[in-house]
Backbone as CSV, one residue per row, in Angstrom:
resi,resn,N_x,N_y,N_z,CA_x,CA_y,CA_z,C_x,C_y,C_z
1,UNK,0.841,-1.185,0.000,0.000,0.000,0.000,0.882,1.243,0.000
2,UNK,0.579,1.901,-0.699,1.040,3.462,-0.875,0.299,4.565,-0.184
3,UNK,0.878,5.319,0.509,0.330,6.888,0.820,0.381,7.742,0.340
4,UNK,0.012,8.656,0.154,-0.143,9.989,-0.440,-0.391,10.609,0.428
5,UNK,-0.134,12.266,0.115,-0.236,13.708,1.090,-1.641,14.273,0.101
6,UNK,-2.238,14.864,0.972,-3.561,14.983,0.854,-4.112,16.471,1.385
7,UNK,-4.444,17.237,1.230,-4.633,18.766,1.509,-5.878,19.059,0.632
8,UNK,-6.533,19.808,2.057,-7.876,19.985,1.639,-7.943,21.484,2.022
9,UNK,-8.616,22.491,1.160,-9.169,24.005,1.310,-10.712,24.586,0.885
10,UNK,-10.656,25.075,1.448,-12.162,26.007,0.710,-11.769,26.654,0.136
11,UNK,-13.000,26.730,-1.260,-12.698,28.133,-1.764,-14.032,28.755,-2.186
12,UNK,-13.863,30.097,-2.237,-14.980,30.844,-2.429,-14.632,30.927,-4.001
13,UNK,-15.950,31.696,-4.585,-15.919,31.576,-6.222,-14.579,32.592,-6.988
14,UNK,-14.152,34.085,-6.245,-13.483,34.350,-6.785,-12.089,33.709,-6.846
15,UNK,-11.434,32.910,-5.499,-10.477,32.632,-5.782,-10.241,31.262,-6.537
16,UNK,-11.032,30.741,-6.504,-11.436,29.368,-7.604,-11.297,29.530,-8.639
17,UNK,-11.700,31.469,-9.215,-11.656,31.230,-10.543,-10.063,31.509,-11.019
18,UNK,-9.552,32.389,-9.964,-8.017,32.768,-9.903,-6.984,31.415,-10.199
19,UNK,-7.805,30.468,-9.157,-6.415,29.568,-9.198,-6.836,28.530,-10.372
20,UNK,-8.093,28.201,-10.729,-8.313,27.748,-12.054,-7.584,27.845,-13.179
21,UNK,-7.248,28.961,-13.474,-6.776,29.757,-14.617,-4.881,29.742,-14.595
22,UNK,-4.596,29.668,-12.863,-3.301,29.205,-12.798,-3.053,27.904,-13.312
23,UNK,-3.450,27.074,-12.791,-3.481,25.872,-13.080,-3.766,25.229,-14.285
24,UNK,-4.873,26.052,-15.135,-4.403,25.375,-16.589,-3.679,26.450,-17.635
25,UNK,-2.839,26.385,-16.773,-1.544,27.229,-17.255,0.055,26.377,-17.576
26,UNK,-0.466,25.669,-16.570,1.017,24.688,-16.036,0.493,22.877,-15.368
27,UNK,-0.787,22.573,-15.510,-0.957,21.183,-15.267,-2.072,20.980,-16.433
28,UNK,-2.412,19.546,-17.161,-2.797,19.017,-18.311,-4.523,18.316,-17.506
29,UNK,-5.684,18.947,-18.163,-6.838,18.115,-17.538,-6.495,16.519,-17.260
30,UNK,-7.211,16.070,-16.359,-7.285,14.606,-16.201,-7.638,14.293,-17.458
31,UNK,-7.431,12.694,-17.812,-7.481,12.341,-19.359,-9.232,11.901,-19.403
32,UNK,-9.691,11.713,-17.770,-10.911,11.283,-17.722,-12.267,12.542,-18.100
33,UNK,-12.968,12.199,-19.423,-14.087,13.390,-20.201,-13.560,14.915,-19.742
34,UNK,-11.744,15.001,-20.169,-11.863,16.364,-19.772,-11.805,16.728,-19.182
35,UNK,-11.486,16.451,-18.099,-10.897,16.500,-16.757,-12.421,16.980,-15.669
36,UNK,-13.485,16.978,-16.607,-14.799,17.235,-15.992,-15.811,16.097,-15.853
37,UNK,-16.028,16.127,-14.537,-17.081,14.879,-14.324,-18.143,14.875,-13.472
38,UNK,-19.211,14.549,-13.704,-20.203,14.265,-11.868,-19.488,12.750,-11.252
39,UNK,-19.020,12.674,-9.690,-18.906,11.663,-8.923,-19.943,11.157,-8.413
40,UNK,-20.547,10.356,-8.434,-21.268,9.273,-7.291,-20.979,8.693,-6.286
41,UNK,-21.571,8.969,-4.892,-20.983,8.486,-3.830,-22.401,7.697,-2.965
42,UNK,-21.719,6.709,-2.782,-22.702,5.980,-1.421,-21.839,5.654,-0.537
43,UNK,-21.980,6.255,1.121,-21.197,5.851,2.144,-21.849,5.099,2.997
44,UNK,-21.246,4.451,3.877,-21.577,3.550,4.489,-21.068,3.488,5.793
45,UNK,-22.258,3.541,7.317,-21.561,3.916,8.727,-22.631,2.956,9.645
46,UNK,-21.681,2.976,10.430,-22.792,2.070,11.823,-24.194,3.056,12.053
47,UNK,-24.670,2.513,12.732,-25.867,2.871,13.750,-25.528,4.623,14.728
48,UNK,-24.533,4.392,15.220,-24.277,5.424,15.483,-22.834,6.631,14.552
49,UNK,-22.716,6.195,13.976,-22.128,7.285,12.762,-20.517,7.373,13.517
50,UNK,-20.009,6.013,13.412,-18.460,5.975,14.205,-17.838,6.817,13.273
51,UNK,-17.412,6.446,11.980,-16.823,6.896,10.944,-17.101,8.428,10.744
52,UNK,-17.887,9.097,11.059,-18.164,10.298,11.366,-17.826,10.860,12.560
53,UNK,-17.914,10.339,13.127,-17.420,10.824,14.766,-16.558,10.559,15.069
54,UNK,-15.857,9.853,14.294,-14.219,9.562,14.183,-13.304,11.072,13.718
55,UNK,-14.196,10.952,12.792,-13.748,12.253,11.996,-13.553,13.545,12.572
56,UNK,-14.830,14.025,12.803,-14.733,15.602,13.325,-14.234,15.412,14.531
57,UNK,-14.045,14.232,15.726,-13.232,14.400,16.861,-11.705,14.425,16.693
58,UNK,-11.550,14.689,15.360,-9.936,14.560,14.575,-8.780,13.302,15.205
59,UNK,-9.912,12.084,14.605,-8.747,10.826,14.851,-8.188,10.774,13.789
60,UNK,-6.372,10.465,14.401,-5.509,10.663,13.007,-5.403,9.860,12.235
61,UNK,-5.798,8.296,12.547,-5.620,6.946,11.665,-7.760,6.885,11.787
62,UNK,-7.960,6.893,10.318,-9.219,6.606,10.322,-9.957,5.459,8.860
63,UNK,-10.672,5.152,8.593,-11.287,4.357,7.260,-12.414,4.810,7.243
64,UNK,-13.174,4.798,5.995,-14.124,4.963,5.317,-14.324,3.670,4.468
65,UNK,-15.943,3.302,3.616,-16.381,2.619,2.936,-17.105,3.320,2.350
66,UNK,-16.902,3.635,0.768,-17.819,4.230,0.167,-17.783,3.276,-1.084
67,UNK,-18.942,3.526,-2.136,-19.231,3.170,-3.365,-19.115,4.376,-4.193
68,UNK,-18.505,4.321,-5.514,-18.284,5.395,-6.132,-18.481,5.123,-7.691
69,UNK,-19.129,5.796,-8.638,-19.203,5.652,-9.886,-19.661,7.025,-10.826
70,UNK,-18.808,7.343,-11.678,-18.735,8.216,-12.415,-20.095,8.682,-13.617
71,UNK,-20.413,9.880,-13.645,-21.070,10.672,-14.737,-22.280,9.280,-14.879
72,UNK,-22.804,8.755,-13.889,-24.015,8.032,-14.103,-23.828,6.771,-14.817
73,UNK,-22.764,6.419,-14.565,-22.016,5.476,-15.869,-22.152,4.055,-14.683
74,UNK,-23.047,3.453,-15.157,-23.257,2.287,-13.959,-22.581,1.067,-14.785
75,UNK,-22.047,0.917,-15.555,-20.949,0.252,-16.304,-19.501,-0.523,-15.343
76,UNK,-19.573,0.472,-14.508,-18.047,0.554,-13.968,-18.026,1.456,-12.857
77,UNK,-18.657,0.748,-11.373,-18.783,0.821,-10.018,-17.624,0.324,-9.194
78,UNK,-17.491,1.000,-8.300,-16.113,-0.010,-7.438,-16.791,0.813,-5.932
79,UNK,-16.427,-0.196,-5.071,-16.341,0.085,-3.735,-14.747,-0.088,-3.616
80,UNK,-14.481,1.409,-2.159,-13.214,1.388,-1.956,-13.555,1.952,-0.264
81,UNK,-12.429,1.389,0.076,-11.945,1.971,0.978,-10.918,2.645,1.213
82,UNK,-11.242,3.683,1.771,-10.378,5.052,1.928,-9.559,4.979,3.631
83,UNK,-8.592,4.914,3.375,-7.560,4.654,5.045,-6.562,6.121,4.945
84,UNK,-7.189,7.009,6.572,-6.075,8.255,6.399,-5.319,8.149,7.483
85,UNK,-3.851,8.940,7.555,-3.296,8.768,8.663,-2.720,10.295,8.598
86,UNK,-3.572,11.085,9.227,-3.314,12.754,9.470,-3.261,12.745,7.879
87,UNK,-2.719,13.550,7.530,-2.825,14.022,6.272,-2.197,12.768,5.000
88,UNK,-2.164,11.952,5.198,-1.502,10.997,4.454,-2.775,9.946,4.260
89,UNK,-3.321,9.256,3.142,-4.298,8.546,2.578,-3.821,7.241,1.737
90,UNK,-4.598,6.543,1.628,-4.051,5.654,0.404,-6.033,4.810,0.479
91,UNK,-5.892,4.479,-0.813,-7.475,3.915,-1.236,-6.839,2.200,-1.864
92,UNK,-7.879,1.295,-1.754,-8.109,0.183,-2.210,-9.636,0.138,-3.086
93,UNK,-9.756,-0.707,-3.665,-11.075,-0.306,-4.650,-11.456,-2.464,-5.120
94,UNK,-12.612,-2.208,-5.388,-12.819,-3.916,-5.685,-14.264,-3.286,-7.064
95,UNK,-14.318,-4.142,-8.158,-15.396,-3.489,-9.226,-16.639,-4.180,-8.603
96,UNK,-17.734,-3.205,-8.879,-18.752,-4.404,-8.218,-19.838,-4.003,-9.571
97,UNK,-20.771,-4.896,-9.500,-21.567,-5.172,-10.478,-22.484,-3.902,-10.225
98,UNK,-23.692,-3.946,-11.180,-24.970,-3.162,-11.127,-25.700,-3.322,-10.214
99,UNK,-26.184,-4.964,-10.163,-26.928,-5.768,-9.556,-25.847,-5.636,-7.947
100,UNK,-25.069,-5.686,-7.581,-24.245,-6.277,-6.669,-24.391,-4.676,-5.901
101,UNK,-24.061,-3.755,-6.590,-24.557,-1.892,-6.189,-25.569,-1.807,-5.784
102,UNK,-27.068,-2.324,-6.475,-28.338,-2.109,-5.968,-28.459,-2.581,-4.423
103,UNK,-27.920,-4.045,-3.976,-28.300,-4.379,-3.263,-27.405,-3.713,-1.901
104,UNK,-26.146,-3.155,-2.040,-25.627,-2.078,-1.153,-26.095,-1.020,-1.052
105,UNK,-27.013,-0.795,-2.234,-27.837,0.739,-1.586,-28.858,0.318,-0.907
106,UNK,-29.578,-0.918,-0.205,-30.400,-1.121,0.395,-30.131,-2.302,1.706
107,UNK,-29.125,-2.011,1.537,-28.305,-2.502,2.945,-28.022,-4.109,2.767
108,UNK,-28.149,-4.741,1.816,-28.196,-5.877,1.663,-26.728,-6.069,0.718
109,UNK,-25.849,-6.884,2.057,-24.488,-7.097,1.685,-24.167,-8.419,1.486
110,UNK,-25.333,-9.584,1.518,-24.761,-11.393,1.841,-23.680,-11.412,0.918
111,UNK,-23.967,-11.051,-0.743,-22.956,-11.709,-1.932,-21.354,-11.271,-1.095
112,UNK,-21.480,-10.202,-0.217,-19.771,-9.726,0.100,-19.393,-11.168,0.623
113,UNK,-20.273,-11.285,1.770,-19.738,-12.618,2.600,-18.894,-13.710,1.833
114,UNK,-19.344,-14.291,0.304,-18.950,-15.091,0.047,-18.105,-14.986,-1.163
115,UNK,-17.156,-13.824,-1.028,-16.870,-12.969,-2.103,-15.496,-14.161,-2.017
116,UNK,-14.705,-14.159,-2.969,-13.183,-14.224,-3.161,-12.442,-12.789,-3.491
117,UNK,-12.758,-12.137,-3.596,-12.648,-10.209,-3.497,-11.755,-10.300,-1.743
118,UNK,-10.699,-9.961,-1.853,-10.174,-9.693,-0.544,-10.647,-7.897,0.063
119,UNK,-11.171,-7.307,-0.669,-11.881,-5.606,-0.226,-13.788,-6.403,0.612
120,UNK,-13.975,-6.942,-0.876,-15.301,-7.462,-0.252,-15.727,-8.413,1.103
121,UNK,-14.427,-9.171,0.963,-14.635,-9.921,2.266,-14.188,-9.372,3.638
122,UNK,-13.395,-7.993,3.131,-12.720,-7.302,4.637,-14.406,-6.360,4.926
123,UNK,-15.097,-5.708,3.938,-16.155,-4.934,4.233,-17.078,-6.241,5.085
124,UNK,-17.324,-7.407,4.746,-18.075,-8.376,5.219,-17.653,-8.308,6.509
125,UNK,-16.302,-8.666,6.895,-16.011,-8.587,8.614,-16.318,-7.480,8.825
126,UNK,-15.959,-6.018,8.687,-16.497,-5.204,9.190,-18.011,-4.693,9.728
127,UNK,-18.940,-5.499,8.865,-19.879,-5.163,8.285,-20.799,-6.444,9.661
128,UNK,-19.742,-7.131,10.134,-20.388,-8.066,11.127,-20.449,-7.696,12.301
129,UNK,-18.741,-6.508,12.560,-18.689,-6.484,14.037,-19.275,-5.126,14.049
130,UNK,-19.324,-4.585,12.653,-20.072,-2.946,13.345,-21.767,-2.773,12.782
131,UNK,-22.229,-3.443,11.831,-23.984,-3.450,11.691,-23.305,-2.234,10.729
132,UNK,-22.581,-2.053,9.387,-22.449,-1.346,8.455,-24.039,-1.376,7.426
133,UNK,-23.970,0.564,7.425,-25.773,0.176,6.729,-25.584,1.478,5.676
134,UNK,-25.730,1.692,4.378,-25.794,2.853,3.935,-26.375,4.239,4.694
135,UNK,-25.602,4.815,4.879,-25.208,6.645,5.645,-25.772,7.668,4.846
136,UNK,-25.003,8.001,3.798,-25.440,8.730,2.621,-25.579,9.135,1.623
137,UNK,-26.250,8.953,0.447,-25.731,8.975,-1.136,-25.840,10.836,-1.546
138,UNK,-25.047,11.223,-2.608,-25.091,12.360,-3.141,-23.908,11.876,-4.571
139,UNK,-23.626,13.277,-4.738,-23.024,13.545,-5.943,-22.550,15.236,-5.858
140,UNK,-21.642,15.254,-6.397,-20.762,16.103,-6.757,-19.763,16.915,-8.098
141,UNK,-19.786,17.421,-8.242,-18.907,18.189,-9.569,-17.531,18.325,-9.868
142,UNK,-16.656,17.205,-10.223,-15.510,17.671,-9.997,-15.117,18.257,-11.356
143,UNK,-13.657,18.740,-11.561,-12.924,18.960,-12.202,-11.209,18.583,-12.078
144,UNK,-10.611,17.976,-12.582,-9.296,17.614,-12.150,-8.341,17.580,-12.848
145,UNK,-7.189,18.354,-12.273,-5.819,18.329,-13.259,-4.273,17.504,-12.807
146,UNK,-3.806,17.165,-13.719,-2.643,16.471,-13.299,-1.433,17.130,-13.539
147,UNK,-0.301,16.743,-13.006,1.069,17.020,-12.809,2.267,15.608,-12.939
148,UNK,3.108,15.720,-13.396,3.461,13.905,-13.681,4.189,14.259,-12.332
149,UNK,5.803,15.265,-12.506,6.368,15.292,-10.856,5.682,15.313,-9.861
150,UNK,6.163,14.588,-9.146,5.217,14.221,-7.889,3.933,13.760,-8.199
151,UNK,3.795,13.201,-8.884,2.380,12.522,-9.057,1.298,13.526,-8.657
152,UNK,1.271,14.752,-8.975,0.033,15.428,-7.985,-0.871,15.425,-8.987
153,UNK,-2.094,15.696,-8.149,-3.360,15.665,-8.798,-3.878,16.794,-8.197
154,UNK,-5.050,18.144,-9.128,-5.738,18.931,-8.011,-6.906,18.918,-8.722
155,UNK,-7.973,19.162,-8.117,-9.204,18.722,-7.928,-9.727,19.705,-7.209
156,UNK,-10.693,20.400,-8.016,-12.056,21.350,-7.763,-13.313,20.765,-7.354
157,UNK,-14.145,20.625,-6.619,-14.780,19.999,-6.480,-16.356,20.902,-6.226
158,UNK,-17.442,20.948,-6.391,-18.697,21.893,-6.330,-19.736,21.017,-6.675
159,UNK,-20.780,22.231,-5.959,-22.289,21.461,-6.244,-22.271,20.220,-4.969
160,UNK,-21.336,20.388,-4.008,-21.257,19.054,-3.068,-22.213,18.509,-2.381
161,UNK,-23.073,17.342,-2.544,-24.420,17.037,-2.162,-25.724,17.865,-2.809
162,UNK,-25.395,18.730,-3.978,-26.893,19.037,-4.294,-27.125,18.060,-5.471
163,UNK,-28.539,18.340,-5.865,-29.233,17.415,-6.793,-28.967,18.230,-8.127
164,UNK,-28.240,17.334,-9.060,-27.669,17.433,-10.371,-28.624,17.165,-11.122
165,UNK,-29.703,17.976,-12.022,-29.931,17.411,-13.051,-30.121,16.540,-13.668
166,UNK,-28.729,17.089,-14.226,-28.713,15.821,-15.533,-26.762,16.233,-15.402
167,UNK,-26.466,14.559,-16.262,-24.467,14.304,-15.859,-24.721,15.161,-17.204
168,UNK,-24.994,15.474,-18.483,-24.193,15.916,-19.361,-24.551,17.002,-19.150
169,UNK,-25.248,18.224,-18.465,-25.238,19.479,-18.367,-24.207,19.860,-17.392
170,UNK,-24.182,18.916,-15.982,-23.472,19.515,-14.907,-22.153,19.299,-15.558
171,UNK,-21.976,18.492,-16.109,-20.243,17.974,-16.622,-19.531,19.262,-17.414
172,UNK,-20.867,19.984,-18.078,-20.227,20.908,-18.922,-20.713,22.536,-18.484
173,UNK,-21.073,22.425,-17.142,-21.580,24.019,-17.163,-20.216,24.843,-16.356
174,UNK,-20.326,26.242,-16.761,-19.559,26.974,-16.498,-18.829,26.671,-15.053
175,UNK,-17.433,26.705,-14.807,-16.976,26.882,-13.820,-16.885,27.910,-12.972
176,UNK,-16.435,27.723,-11.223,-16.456,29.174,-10.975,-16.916,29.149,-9.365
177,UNK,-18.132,28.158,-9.449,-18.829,28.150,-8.255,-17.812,27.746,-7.019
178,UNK,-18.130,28.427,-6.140,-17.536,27.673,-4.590,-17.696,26.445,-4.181
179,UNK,-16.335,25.971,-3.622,-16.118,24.792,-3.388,-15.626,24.251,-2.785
180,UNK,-15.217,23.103,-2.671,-13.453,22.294,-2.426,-12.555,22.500,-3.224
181,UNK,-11.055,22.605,-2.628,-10.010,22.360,-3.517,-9.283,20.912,-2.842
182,UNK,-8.643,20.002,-3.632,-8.099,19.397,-3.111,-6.904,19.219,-3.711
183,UNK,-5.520,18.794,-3.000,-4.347,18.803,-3.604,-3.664,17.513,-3.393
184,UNK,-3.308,16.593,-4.220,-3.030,14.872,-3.647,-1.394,14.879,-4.202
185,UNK,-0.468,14.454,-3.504,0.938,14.315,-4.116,1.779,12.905,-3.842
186,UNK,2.499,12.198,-4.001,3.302,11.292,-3.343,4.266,11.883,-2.165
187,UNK,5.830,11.877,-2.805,6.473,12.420,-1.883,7.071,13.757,-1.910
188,UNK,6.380,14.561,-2.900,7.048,15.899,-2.458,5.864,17.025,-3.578
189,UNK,5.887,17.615,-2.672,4.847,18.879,-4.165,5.646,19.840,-4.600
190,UNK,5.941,19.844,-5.966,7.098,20.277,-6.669,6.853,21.626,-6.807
191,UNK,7.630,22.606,-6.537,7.457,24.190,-6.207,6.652,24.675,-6.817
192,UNK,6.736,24.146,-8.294,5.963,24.735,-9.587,4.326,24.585,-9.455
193,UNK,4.327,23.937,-8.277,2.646,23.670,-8.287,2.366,24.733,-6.743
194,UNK,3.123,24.446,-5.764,2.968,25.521,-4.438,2.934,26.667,-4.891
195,UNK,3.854,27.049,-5.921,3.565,28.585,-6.196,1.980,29.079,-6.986
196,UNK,1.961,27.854,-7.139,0.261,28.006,-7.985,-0.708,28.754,-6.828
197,UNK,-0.410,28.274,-5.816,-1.203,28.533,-4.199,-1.013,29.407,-3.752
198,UNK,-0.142,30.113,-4.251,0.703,31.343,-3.125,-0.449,32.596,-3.145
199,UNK,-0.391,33.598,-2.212,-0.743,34.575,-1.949,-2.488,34.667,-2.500
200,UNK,-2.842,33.437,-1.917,-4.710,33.232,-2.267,-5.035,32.870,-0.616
201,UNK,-6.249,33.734,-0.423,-6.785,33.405,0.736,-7.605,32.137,0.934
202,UNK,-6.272,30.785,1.196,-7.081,29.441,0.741,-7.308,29.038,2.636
203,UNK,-8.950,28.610,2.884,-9.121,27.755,3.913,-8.777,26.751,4.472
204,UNK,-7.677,26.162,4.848,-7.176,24.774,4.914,-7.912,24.115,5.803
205,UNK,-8.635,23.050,5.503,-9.491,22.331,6.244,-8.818,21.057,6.201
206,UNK,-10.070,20.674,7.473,-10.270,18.781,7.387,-11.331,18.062,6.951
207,UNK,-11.863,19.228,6.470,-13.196,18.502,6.698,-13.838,17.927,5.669
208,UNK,-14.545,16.472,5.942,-14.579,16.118,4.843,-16.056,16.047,3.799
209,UNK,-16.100,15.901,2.724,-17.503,15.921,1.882,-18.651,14.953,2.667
210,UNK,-18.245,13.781,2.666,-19.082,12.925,3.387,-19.442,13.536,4.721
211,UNK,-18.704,13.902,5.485,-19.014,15.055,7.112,-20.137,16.028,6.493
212,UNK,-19.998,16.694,5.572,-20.868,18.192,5.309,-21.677,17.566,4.632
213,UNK,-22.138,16.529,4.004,-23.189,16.178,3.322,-24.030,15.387,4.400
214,UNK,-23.829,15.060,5.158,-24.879,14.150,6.061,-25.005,15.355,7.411
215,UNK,-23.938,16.371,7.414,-25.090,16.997,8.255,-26.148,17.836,7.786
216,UNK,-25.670,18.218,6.582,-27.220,18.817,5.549,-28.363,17.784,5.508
217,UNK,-27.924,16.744,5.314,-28.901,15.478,4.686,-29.746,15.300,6.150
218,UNK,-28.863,14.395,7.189,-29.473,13.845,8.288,-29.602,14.498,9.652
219,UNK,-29.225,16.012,9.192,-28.895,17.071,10.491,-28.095,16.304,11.818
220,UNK,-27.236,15.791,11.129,-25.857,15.005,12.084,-25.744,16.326,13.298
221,UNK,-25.688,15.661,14.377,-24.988,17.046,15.121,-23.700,17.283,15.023
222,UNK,-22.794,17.840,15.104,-21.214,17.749,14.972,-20.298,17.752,15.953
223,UNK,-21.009,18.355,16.991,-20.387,17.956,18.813,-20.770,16.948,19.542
224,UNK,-21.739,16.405,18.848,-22.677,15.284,20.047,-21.314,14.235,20.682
């Protein structure tokens, strides 16, 4: 397993559009439709929302289980799990069917149990000792550019948890709106991309999409 450095900010619309414009200056869109896409997310938490309350009480080694699939494209689904350690991440991913998706959006996990999938059968133990039940589905707007040094990737992200339309309008409507920024690297972020950042009033957060979408959704409390 590999880690990555992981940095998360807010941004409001003007400086989004500032550092936008830096950035495709000096990094190449993702090769994926253009570096523009809607994400699909289904997460998945106990009874009492550990994985959430893991979170905002800022534990530094944490996991997630989500389902994820692109621009409505039910072709090509994967569940992954997401493992962070303070700012350092690394993901595992297993493909799961249409049929095999439906029945995780309705809490019905048996096929994991008897998976030969080593992701599917670790969600199955989990899924025994904690009563894992779908948390919350949404969707989101990204945009994403790459960098080969340092492997970095940055990622705009908007529209977080609202209701999209339709994937081929949101995929292609104007940029701009407020958002997430996110910045992913291996082992070093090569100057040429920090200076991209410099002298912008960026929010550095922790916080994560899945956190702000379920307290909109399920009015999570965030101190409880």
């Amino acid at each position: 397993m590999k880690y990555r450095h992981e940095l998360k900010y807010y941004l409001n619309s003007q400086t989004a559009a500032i550092l936008r414009g830096r950035v495709r200056g000096v990094m190449r869109p993702d090769e994926n439709n253009g570096g523009k896409y809607v994400v699909h997310n289904l997460y998945f938490d106990d009874a009492c929302y550990s994985y959430y309350y893991s979170k905002m009480r800022g534990g530094l080694q944490r996991e997630k289980y989500r389902v994820r699939y692109y621009n409505g494209d039910l072709g090509f689904i994967r569940l992954e799990r997401k493992v962070k350690n303070g700012n350092l991440s690394y993901k595992e991913n297993a493909v799961l069917s249409e049929e095999q998706y439906g029945m995780m959006r309705v809490g019905d996990f048996r096929f994991a149990l008897t998976s030969n999938e080593p992701l599917l059968e670790r969600f199955a133990n989990v899924h025994r000792l904690k009563n894992l039940r779908p948390a919350v589905e949404y969707t989101y707007l990204r945009e994403a550019y790459m960098y080969e040094p340092g492997n970095v990737r940055i990622t705009f992200d908007s529209e977080i948890g609202h209701d999209i339309p339709g994937v081929a309008a949101a995929a292609n409507e104007a940029p701009g709106k407020a958002g997430m920024l996110e910045v992913k690297y291996d082992n070093f972020l090569p100057s040429a991309i920090a200076g991209l950042l410099g002298g912008l009033p960026l929010g550095e957060t922790e916080m994560s999409k899945y956190c702000y979408v379920l307290e909109r959704k399920r009015r999570i409390q965030p101190h409880a």
